[in-house]
SETOR-913065 format. One line per field, with one value per residue (C-alpha): residue number from 1; x, y, z; residue in three letters. Coordinates in steps of 0.5 Angstrom, whole numbers. Layout:
BEGIN
num: (NUM,...) .
c1: (X,...) .
c2: (Y,...) .
c3: (Z,...) .
residuo: (Ala,...) .
REM end
This chain:
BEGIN
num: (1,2,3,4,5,6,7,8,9,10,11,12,13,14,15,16,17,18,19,20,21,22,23,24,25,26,27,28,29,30,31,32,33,34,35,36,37,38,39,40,41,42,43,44,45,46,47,48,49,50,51,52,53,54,55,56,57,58,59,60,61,62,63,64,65,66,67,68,69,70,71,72,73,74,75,76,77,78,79,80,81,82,83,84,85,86,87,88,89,90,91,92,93,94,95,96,97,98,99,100,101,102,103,104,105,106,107,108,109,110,111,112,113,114,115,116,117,118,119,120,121,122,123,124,125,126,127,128,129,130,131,132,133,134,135,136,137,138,139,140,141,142,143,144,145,146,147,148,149,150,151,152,153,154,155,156,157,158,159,160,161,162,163,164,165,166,167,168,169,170,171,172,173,174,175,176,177,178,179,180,181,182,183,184,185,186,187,188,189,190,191,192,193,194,195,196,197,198,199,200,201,202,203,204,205,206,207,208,209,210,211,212,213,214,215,216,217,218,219,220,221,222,223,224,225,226,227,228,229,230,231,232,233,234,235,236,237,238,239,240,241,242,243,244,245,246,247,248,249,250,251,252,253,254,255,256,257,258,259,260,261,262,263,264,265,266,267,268,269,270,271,272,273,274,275,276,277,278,279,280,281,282,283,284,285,286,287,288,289,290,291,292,293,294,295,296,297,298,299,300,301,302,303,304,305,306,307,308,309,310,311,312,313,314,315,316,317,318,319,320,321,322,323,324,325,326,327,328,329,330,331,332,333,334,335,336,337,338,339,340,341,342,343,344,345,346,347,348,349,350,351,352,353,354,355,356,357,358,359,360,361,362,363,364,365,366,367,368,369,370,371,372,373,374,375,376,377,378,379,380,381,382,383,384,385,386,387,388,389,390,391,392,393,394,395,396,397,398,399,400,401,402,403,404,405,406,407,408,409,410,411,412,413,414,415,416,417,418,419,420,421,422,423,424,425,426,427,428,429,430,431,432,433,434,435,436,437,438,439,440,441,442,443,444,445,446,447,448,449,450,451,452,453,454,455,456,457,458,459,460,461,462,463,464,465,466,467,468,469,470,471,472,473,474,475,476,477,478,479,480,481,482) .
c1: (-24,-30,-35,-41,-48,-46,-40,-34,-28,-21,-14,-7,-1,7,12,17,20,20,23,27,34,39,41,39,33,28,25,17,13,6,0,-2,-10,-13,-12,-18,-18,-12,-10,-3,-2,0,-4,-3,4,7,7,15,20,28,32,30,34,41,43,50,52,50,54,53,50,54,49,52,51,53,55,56,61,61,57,52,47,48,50,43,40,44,42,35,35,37,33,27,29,29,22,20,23,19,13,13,11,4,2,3,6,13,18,22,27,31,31,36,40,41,44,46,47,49,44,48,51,49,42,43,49,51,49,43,37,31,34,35,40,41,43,39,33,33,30,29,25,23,24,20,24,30,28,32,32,36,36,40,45,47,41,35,38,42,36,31,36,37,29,26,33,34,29,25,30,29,21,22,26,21,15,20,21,13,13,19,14,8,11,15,8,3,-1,-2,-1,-1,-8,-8,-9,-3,-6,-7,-1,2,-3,-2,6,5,2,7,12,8,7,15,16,11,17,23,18,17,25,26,30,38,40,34,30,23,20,12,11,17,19,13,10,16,14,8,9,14,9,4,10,11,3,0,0,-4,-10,-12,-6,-7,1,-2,-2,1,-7,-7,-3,-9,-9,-3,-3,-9,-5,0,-3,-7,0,3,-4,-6,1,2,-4,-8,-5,-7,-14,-13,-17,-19,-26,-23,-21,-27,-31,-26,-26,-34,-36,-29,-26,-22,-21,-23,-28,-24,-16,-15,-18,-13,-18,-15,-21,-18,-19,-23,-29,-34,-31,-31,-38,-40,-36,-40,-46,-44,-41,-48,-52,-47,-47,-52,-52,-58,-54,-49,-43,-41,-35,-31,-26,-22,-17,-16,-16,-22,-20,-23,-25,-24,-20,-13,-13,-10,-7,-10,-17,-20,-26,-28,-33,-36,-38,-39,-34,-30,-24,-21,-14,-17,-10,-6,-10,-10,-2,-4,-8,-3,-1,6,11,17,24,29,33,28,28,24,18,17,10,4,-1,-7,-13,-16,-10,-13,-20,-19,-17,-23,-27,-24,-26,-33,-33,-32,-38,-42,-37,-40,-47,-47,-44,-38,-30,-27,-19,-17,-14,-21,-23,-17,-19,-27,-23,-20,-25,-32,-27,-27,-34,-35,-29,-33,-39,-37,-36,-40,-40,-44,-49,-50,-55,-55,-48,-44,-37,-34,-28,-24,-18,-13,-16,-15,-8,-7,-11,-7,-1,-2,-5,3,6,3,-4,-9,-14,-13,-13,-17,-20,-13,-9,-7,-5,-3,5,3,1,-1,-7,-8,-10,-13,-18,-20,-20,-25,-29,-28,-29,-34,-38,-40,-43,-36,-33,-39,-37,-30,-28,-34) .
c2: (12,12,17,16,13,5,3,2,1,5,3,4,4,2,-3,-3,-6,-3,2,6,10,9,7,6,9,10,3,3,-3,-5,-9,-11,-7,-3,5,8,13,16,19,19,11,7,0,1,4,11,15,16,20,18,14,7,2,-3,-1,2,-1,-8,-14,-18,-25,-30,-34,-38,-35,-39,-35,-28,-24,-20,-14,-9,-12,-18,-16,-13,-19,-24,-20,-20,-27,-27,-23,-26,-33,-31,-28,-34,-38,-34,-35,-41,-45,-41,-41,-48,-56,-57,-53,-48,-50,-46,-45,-51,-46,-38,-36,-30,-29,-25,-22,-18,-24,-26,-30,-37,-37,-36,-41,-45,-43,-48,-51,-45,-41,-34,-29,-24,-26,-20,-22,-25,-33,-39,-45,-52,-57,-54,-50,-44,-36,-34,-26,-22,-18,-13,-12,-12,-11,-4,-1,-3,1,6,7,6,5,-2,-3,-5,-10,-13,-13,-18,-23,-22,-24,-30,-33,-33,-38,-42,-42,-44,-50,-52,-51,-54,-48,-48,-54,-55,-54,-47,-42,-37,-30,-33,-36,-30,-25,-29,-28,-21,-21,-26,-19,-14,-17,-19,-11,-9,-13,-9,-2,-5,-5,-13,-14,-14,-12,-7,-1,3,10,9,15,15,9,4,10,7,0,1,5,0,-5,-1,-1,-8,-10,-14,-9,-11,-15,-18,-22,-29,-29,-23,-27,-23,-18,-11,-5,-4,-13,-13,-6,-9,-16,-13,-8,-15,-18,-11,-10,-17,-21,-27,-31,-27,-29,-36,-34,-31,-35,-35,-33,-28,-25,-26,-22,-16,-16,-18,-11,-8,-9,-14,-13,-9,-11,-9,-10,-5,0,5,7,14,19,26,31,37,41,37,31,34,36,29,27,33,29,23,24,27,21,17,22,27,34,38,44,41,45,49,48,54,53,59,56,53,59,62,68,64,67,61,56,56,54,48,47,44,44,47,47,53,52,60,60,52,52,47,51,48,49,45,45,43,37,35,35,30,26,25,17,15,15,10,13,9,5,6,-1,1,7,11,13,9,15,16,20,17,21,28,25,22,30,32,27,28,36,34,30,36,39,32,33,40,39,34,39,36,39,41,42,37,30,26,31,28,20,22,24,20,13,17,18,11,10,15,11,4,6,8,1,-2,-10,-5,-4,3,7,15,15,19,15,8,6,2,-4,1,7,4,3,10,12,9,11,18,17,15,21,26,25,31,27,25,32,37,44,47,41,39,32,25,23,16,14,7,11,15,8,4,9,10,3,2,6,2,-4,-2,3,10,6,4,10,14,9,9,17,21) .
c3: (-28,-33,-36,-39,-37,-39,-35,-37,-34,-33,-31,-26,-26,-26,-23,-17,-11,-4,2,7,11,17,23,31,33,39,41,41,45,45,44,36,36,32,31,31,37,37,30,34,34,28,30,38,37,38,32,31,27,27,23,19,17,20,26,26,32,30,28,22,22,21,17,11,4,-2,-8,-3,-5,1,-2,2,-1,0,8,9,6,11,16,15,15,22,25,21,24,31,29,27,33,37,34,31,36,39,31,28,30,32,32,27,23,18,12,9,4,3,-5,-8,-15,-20,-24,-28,-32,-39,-40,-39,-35,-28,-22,-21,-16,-16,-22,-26,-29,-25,-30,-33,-27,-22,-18,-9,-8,-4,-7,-4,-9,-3,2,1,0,-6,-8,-14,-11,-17,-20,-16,-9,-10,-14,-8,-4,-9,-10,-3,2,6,9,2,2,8,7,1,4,11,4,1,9,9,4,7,14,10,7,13,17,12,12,4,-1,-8,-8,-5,-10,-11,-9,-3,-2,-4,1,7,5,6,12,15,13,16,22,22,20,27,31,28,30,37,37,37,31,33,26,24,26,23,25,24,20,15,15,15,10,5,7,4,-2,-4,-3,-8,-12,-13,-14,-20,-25,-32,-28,-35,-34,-32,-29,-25,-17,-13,-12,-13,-8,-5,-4,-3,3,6,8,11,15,17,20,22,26,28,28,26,27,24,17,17,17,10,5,-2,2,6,0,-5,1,0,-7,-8,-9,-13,-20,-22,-29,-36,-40,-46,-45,-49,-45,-43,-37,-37,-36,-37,-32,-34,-32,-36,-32,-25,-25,-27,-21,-17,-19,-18,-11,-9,-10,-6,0,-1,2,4,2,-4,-5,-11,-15,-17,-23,-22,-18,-11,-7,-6,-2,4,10,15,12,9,1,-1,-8,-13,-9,-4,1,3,9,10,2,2,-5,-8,-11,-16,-21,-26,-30,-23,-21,-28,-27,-21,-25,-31,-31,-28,-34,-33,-34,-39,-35,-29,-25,-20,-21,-15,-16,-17,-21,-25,-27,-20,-17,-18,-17,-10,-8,-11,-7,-1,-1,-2,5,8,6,9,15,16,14,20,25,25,27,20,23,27,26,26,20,17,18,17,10,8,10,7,0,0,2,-5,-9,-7,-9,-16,-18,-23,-19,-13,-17,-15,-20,-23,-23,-29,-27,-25,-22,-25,-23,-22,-18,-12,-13,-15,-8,-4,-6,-7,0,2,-1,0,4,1,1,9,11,14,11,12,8,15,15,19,20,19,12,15,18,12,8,14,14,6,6,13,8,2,6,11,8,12,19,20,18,23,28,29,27,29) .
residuo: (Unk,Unk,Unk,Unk,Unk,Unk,Unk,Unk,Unk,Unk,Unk,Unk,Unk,Unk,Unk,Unk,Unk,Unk,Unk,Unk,Unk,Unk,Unk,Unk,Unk,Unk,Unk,Unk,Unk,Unk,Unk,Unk,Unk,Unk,Unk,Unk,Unk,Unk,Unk,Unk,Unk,Unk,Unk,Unk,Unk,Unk,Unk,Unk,Unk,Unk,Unk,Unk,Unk,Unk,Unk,Unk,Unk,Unk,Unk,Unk,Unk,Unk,Unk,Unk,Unk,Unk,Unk,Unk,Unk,Unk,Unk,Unk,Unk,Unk,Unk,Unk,Unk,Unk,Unk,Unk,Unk,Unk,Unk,Unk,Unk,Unk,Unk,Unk,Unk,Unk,Unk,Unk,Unk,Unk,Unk,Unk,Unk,Unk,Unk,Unk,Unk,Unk,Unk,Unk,Unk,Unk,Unk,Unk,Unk,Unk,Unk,Unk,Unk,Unk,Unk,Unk,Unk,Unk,Unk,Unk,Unk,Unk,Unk,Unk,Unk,Unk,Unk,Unk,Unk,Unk,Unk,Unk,Unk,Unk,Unk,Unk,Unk,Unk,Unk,Unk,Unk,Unk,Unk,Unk,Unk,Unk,Unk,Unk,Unk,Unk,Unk,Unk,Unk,Unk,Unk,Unk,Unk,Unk,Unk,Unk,Unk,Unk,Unk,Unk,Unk,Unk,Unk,Unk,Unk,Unk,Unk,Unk,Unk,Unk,Unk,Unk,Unk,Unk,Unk,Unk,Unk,Unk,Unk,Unk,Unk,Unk,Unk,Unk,Unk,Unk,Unk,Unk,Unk,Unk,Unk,Unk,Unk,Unk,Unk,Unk,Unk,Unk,Unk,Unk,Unk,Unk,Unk,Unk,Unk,Unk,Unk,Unk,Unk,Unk,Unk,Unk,Unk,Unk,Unk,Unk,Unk,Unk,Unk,Unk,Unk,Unk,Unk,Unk,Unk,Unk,Unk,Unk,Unk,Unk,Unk,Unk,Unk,Unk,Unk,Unk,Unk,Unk,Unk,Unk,Unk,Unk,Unk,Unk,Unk,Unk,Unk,Unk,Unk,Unk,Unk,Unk,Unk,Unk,Unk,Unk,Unk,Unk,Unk,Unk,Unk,Unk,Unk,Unk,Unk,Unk,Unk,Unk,Unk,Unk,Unk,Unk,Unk,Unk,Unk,Unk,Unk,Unk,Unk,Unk,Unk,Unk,Unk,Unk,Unk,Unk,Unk,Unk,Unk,Unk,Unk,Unk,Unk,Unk,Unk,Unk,Unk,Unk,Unk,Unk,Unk,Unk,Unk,Unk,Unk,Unk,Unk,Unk,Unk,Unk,Unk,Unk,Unk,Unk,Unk,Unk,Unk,Unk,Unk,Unk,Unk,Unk,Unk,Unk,Unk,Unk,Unk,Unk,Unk,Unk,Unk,Unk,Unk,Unk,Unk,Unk,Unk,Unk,Unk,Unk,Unk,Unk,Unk,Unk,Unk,Unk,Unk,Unk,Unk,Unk,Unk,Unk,Unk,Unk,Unk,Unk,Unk,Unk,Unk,Unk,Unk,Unk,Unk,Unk,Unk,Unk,Unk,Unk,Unk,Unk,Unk,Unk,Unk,Unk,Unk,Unk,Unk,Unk,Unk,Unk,Unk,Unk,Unk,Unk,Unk,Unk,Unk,Unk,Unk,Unk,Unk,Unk,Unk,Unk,Unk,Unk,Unk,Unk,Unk,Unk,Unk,Unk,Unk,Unk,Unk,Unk,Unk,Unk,Unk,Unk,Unk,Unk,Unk,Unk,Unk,Unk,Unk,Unk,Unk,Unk,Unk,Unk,Unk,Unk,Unk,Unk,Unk,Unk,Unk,Unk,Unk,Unk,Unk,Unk,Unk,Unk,Unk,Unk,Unk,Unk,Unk,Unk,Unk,Unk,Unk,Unk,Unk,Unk,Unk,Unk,Unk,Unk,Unk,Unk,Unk,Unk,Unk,Unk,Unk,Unk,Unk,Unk,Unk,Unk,Unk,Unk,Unk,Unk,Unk,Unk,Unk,Unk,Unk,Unk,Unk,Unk,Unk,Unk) .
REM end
């Protein structure tokens, strides 16, 4: 976040991988449409607990693997590899020219092996390269067993494991089917890969993948904090291709909702028009982006938010603490909305805790968390919807309340960018906000609850809302939540 009357520009976060847990659970079927009306679905499908993960019961693939030592990683590895060709020899046909064929070729290799040594994949050494890939010059799927497999599992379970190689067969079908060529630019090739996964990982939740299952509320809430994890970090960085978290969250919500086909239409232009109006990059690259929270902050984001939704009756801003003995409401920590007082309750010290930056542990491969100023204040701007809500006569305690919180928070966090060209503004967002959104929408959902702090089971939801009204502005918000 920035402060000040000339914009500047602010800034993210970390790194990472991917997602979840275990075993076989309740099978969840459905027709891929939008989630609007029932806050209780997950893109047409039932929200479900239960385990997420291999199935116990299932036997390994047979599939060959050069260079396998046998080891989970390379078990779980395999085993999505089957599961996502018999996705794609379903669906391969209905979307594109000819058949499927398999890839030619699947490797493991051992990362832990000095620089320059080990097996070669895509005519590199492996050792020391940590990493999953498709490599067109072969048509084969490699992946790192001792490294980034074991800490995609230590940080997010299995199924993150899984997600990547869903990622690297959708560049092996955009190769086979011609959808991207050596003109294509790369976030495109990368956006529709994601999307591609999503829609596979929307097959393993409807209980159609034999190796594989997922529950709607954890499970894919891993998925896509995993996928935050794992955006492009400095976007000043020209190596920066694969798009931000909440680039990268949008596609695959895209294929998980949509399916497939749905992934072919994601172009450069698709993209351009959802990055029109949002920041892409610092005007300084020195710039750390950080606007420290404090009451002097808070009452230039009050300000700011009343030019974007105002109110007839703005709510007033108690430092004192968060809970501020309401009648009619619960207090949540580290804000509050009261609705008998019209007060914004805040524990200034606690919420700028949330906003403090992520700071990665040594020997951490994979942070778990992407976190920021605008951590804390995404909180501070959902409370004040809750006035809006009030102002227009709407419920404040039920699961609409929780999705119009979260869609008009994104209606405020677009209009602060700079590229809208909103004036009166005492802030703007910055290239990483989003992105610290959206993952603590994932992680804990503050921001897409209700006055009592009462939030959805499905962080797919939390974020398909906020980023409905980043996206689509209050109409969309008014239109699908009212």
């Amino acid at each position: 976040m920035s402060g000040g009357r000339t914009p500047r520009l602010l800034a993210a976060a970390a790194t990472a991988g991917l997602i979840l847990l275990t075993s076989c659970a309740q099978t969840v079927s459905g027709n891929a449409v939008s989630i609007y009306e029932n806050p209780f679905t997950v893109a047409g499908l039932p929200v479900t607990s239960g385990p997420s993960g291999p199935r116990p019961d299932a036997p390994d693939s047979t599939i060959t693997v050069e260079n396998a030592e046998g080891t989970d990683s390379d078990i779980l590895a395999t085993n999505a590899i089957d599961d996502i060709q018999q996705f794609w020899a379903e669906q391969y046909s209905s979307l594109f020219k000819g058949t499927f064929t398999p890839v030619s070729k699947v490797v493991s290799w051992d990362a832990s092996e000095n620089e320059g040594s080990g097996i070669r994949f895509c005519g590199d050494r492996t050792g020391g390269i940590p990493n999953a890939a498709y490599c067109t010059r072969d048509d084969s799927i490699g992946w790192d067993r001792t490294i980034l497999l074991p800490a995609l599992v230590d940080a997010f379970g299995p199924m993150s494991v899984v997600m990547v190689i869903a990622h690297e067969y959708g560049h092996a079908i955009q190769h086979q089917s011609g959808l991207v060529g050596d003109d294509t630019p790369t976030i495109v090739a990368e956006q529709q890969a994601d999307c591609f996964a999503g829609a596979f990982i929307r097959h393993v939740a409807e209980g159609d993948a034999p190796h594989f299952t997922i529950n709607t509320s954890d499970g894919l809430n891993g998925v896509l904090a995993a996928t935050v994890a794992v955006r492009d970090v400095d976007p000043n960085d020209p190596e920066s291709v694969h798009g931000s978290a909440f680039e990268r969250v949008t596609a695959v919500q895209i294929g998980f909702t949509d399916g497939a086909g749905a992934c072919t239409s994601i172009d450069e232009a698709e993209i351009d028009s959802r990055r029109a109006s949002l920041p892409q990059k610092f005007d300084d690259p020195d710039d750390s982006g950080e606007l420290p929270v404090t009451e002097d902050s808070l009452d230039a984001f009050t300000r700011s938010f009343e030019q974007v939704l105002p109110v007839a009756d703005p709510p007033a801003v108690d430092y004192t603490g968060s809970d501020v003995g309401c009648a009619d409401a619960e207090a949540t920590a580290p804000v509050s909305y009261c609705p008998s007082t019209n007060t914004i309750g805040v524990d200034v010290e606690a919420l700028a805790e949330v906003g403090q930056p992520e700071t990665p542990q040594r020997g951490d491969i994979l942070p778990l968390n992407v976190s920021g100023d605008y951590s804390a204040y995404v909180l501070f701007a959902s409370r004040y919807t809750l006035a809006v809500q009030k102002e227009a006569g709407q419920t404040l305690d039920d699961p609409q309340t929780a999705l119009r919180s979260a869609c008009l928070s994104g209606v405020i966090t677009s209009a602060m960018s700079a590229e809208n060209g909103s004036t009166g503004l005492e802030v703007f967002l910055s290239p990483g906000d989003l992105d610290e959104a959206v993952s603590g929408l994932l992680s804990d959902g503050l921001a897409a609850s209700d006055v009592n702090g009462t939030t959805l089971p499905s962080g797919f939801s939390r974020v398909d809302a906020f980023r409905s009204g980043v996206l689509g502005g209050r109409e969309l918000c008014d239109a699908r939540y009212s």
